[in-house]
C-alpha positions as CSV (number, residue, x, y, z in Angstrom):
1,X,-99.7,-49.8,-73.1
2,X,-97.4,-51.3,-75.8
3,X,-94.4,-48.9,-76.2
4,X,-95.1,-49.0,-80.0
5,X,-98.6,-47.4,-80.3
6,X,-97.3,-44.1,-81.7
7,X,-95.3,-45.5,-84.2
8,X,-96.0,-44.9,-87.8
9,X,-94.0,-47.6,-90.6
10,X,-94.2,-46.1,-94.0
11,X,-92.2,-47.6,-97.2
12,X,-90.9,-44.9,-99.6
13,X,-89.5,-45.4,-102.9
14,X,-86.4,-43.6,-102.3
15,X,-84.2,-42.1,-99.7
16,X,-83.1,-37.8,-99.5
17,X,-81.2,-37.3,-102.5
18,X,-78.1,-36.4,-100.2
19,X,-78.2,-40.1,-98.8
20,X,-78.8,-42.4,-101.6
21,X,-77.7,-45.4,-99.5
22,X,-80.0,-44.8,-96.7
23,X,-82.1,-48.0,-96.0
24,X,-84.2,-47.0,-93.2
25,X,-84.6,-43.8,-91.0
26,X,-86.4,-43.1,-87.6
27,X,-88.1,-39.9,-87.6
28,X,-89.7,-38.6,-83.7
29,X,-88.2,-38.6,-80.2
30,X,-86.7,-41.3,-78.4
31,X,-88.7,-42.6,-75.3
32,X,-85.3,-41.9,-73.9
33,X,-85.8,-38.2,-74.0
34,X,-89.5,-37.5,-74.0
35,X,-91.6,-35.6,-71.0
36,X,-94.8,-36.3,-71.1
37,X,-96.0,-39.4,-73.1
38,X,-99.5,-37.9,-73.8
39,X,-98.5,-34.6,-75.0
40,X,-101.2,-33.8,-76.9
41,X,-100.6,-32.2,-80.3
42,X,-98.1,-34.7,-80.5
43,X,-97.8,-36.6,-84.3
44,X,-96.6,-39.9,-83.9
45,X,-92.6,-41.5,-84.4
46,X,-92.1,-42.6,-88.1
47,X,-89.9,-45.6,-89.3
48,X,-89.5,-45.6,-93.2
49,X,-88.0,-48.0,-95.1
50,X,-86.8,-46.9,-98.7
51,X,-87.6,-49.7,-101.1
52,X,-85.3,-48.3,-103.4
53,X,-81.8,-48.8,-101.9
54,X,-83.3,-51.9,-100.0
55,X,-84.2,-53.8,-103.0
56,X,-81.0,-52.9,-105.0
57,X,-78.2,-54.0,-102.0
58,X,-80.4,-57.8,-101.7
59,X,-79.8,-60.7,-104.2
60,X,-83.2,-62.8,-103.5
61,X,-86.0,-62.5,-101.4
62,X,-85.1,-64.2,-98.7
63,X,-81.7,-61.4,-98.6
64,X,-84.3,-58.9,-98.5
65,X,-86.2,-59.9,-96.0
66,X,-83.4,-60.4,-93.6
67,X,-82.1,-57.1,-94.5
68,X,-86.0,-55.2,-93.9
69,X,-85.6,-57.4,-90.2
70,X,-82.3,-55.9,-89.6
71,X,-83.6,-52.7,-90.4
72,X,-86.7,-52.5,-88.9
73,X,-84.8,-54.1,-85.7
74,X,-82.7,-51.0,-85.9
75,X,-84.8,-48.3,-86.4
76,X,-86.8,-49.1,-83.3
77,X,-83.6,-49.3,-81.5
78,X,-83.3,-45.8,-82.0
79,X,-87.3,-45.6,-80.7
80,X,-86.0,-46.7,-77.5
81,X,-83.2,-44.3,-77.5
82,X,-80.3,-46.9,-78.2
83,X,-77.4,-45.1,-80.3
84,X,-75.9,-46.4,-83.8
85,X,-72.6,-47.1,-81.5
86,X,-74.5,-49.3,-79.8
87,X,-76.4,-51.2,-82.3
88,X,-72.9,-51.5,-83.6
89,X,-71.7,-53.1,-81.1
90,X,-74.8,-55.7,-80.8
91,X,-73.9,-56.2,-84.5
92,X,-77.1,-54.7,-85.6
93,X,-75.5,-51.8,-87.2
């Protein structure tokens, strides 16, 4: 079983209105503090990226794609229950 089947990635145009900065965002339970993995009823973890703030913060293409790596690199992070002290820290904050 790959530890990313019930993951969902969805781009958005733009982040909540109260965090107009915000590049990416994990949206379920971490695997770190789930019961049982076949819950049924359960809707799959999202990660969305917001094209928006993404595309404004990068210079060229090739900025932008190492800034979606670094965020989808993070947002998974959180998947598997690792904090934003700790990605920090591993310099993927």
């Amino acid at each position: 079983m790959a530890m990313l089947d019930n993951v969902v990635f969805l781009v958005e145009d733009e982040p909540p209105a109260e965090d107009p900065e915000l590049l990416g965002v994990y949206d379920g339970v971490p695997l770190t503090e789930r019961g049982d993995p076949w819950a049924s009823g359960t809707l799959p973890d999202r990660i969305v990226l917001f094209r928006g703030p993404l595309t404004r913060m990068c210079a060229d293409l090739e900025e932008l794609t190492d800034e979606i790596a670094v965020t989808v690199v993070h947002e998974i992070a959180h998947h598997f229950g690792i904090d934003d002290d700790a990605l920090h820290e591993l310099g993927w904050g």
